[in-house]
N, C-alpha and C positions, 0 to 999 in steps of 0.2 A: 504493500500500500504506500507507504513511505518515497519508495522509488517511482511510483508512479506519481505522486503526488510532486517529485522533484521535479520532472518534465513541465510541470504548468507554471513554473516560478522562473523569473528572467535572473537566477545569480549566475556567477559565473560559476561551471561548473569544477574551474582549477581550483577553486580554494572550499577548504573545510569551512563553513558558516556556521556559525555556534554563536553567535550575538546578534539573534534576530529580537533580544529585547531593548538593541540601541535606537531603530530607527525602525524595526520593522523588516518586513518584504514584501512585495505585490504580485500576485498571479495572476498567470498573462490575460485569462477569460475578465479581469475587473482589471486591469490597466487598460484592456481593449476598449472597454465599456465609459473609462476615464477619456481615454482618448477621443471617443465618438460624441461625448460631453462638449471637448476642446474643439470638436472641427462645428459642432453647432454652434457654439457661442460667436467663431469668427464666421460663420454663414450669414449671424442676421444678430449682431452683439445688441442694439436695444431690445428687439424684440427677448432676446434670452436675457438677459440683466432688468430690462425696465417693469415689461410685459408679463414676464413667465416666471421669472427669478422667484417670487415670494410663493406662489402657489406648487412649485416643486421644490423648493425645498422645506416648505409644509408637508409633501407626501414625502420624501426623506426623512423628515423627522417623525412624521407618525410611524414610519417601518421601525426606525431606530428607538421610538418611543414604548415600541409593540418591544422590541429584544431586552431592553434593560427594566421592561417591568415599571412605566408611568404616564402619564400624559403625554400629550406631543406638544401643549404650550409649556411643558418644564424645561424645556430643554432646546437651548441653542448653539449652533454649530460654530466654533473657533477654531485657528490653526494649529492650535498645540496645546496640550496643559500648561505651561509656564502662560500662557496669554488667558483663559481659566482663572487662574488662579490670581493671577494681576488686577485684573476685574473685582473678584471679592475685595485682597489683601486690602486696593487703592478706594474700595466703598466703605471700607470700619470703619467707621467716627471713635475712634481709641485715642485715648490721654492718656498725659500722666498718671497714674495710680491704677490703670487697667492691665490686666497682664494676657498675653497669649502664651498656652502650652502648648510645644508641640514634643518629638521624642528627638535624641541624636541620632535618626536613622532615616533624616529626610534628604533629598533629590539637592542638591548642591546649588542646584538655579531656586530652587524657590527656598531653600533654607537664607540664600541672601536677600530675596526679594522682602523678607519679614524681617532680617535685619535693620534695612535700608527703611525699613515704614517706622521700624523702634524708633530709629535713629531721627526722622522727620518728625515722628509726632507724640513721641519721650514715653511710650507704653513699653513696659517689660518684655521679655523675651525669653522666655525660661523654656530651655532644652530638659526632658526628663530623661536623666542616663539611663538605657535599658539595660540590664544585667546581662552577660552574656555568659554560656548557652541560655537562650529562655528555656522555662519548661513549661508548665500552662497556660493555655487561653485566661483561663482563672486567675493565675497568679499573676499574669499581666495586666489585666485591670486592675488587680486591685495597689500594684505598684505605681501604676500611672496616676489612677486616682488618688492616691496619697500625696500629690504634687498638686492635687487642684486646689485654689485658695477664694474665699471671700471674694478677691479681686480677678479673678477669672473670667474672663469677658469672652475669648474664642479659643477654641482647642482646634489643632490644626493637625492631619496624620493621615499617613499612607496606610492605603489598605494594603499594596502591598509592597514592598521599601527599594526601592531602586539600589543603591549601595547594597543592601546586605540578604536582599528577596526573601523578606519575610513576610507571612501573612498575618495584618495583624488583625486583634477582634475587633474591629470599628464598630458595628451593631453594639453590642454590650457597650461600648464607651459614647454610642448617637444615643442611644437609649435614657443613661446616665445624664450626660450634657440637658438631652432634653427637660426630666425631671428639675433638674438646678439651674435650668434657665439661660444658660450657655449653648452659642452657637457653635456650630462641627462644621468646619471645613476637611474634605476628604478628597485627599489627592489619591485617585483611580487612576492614574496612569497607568498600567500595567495589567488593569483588570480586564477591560470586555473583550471576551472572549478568550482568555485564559481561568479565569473564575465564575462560579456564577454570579448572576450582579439580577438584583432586584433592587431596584431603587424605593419601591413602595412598603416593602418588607425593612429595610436599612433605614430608611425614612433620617437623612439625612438635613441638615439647614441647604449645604453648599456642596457638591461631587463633580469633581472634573475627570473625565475617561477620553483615554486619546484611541485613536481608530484606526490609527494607520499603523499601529504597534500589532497588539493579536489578535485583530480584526482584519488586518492584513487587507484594509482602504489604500487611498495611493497617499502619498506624503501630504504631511498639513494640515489635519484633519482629526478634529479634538470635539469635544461635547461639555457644554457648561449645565448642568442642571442644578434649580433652584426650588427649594419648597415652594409651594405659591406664599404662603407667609412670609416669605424671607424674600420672595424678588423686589419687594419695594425699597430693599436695605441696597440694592443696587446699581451704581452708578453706571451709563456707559463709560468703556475704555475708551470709544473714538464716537463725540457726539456729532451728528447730523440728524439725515430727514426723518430718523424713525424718532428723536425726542420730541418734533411735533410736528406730525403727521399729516400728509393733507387730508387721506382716508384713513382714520386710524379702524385698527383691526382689533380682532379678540383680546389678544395679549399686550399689552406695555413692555413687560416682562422680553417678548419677542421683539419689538418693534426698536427698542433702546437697545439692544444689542446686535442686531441681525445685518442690519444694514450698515454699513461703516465704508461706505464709497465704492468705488470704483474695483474690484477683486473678484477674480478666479474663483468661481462657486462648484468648478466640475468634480473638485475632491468631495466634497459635501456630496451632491449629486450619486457618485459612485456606491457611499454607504451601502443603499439595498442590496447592491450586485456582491458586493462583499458579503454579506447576508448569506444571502441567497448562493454563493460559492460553497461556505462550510457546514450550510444545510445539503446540499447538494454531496455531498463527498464525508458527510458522517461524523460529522469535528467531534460533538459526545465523545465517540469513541476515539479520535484522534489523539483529544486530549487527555483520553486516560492510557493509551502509549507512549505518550511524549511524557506524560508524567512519571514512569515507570523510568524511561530513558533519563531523565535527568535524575532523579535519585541513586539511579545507579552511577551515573555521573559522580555524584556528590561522595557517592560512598568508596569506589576509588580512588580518585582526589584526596581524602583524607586518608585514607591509607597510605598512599605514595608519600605526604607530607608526615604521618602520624600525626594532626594535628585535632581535635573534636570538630565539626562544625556548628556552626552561630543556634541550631535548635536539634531538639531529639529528632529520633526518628519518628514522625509525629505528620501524618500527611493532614492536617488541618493548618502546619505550620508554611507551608512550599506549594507549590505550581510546577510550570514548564520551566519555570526559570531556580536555579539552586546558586548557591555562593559555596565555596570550599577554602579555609585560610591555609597561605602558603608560610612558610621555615620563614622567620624571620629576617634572615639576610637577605632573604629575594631581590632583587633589585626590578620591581614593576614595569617600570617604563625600559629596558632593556630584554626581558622575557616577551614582554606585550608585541615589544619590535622582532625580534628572535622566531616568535611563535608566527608572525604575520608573516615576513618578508621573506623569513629564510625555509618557515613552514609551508606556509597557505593555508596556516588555521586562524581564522578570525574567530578570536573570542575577547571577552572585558578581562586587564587585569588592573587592576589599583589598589589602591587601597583604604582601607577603614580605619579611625582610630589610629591611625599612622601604621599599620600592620597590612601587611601586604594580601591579598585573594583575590581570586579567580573567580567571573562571575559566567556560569552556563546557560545557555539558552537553548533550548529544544523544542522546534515547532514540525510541523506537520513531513516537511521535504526532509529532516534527518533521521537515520539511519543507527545502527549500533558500532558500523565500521566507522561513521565519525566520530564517536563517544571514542573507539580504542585506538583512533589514528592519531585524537588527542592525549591521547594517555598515554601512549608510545613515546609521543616528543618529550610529553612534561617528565616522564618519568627518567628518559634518557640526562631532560636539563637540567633535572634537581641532582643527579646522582654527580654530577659535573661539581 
């Protein structure tokens, strides 16, 4: 299946791909679909932008409203999670004496973007150190929680962690927030279509999911959803025609963020086809192979290095995507170039906490002979 499934993906076939959770990848049936987007827009660009634009990407986002489980006005389409997330961080009316928690195991772009808002508008910024190995769902709320205070105003956290690919329990901690009155920002990047994602069930304030990661949409293509409670806490990121309207429509909510000039709407557009590809070809089941593939990942990896990895063996804790920590001495950015240039394996290597790992990615077009082609090198460059 795997091999068949490689054939519909434009990589190149020289090099092992194992960090399909940087950027994603697009198969060929929904890049075709992207493309044929592209050739109508320059056929008749008012008509697709002025004319059509809002009523198709209304049926785009109902499709995409129908996958993640809510409304089709919750949710409006952006080019990336870090622009998501910009949009909330830049709407909190936060001072002095309010504070935002988030954990030390957030996305490097948006862990500054909350710095930079501290730093404008003098609210706290308290990181909660997570213990490493975790061991419970359980016990991780209840350590997190013990960092929320009086002055609590937004909790901010990945569902599942880009550095270190953890899953963590955002339900149990939106849940919480809700009771106490605190608003949840939930950076999803990583999730739709690698985890299950209800939005209605999570019931979140704010969830940003990008699309063109394991949704495998074409690049640029991210999803901002908002409770209906909470869209009026939100500002456009780029104000024009939709703040006042000549025909205003259902949403505000939609209209203040949707439109923001003159831009490329075919990635948006594509969604369904992307849909409609990994219903087509079985993903359920895809992604309980990839997930089996990367654990096994995970568990050589740590064996090569002897080192434990970041959570038990705990399949509520991981997805397609694993982290495994490397010997200390490693030199990251020298293996990272080693493994790419000299190998033709693309995978993440960096590091956390100043400590060096390797982060795996396993989607639908990899195989077991990439998992040991990797494992070959890394084992050959540690022993070095």
């Amino acid at each position: 299946m795997s091999a068949a499934l490689k054939e519909l993906f434009l990589l190149d076939p020289g090099v092992t791909y194992l960090n399909h959770g940087a950027y994603g990848a697009t198969p060929r049936p929904v890049f075709d679909r992207h493309i044929q987007w592209q050739y109508e827009l320059e056929r008749e660009p008012v008509d697709f932008l002025s004319r059509k634009g809002t009523e198709r990407l209304a049926h785009s986002r109902a499709v995409l409203a129908d996958y993640v489980d809510t409304d089709r006005d919750n949710l409006v389409y952006v080019g990336n999670g870090t622009t998501g997330i910009n949009i909330i961080a830049r709407s909190m009316k936060l001072a002095p004496g309010d504070e935002v928690l988030t954990t030390d195991h957030e996305h490097g772009g948006i862990d500054r973007l909350w710095r930079f808002m501290a730093q404008k508008l003098g609210f706290t910024y308290t990181r909660h150190g997570v213990r490493l190995p975790v061991t419970t769902h359980d016990e991780f709320v209840d350590a997190f929680w013990a960092d929320v205070t009086d002055k609590t105003r937004v909790i901010l956290i990945s569902h599942l962690t880009s550095p270190t690919a953890l899953v963590f329990p955002v339900a149990e901690i939106c849940a919480r927030a809700r009771r106490a009155g605190i608003i949840t920002v939930v950076d999803g990047s990583h999730v739709p279509a690698q985890l299950p994602l209800s939005l209605r069930s999570l019931d979140p304030d704010f969830y940003v999911g990008i699309l063109h990661k394991w949704l495998c949409a074409p690049k640029g293509c991210a999803f901002l959803y908002a409770r209906p409670s909470a869209q009026p806490l939100l500002d456009p990121l780029v104000v024009s025609w939709g703040w006042e309207p000549k025909n205003p429509g259902p949403s505000k909510f939609v209209e203040y963020h949707e439109w923001q000039g003159s831009r490329d709407i075919s990635q948006f557009l594509s969604v369904p086809a992307a849909i409609a590809f990994q219903r087509e070809h079985d993903w359920d089941e895809v992604r309980v192979r990839c997930k089996a593939l990367a654990a096994h990942a995970q568990r050589e990896i740590s064996a090569l290095s002897r080192l434990p990895p970041y959570h038990p063996d705990l399949p509520e804790w991981y997805g397609q995507i694993v982290c495994a920590r490397l010997p200390a001495g490693t030199d990251d950015v020298a293996l990272l170039h080693r493994l790419r240039y000299e190998y033709d394996i693309d995978v993440s290597v960096d590091r956390f906490n100043n400590l060096p790992r390797i982060r795996v990615s396993i989607q639908g077009y990899n195989e077991l002979k990439d998992v040991e082609r990797l494992l070959d090198v890394l084992g050959k460059i540690l022993r070095e």
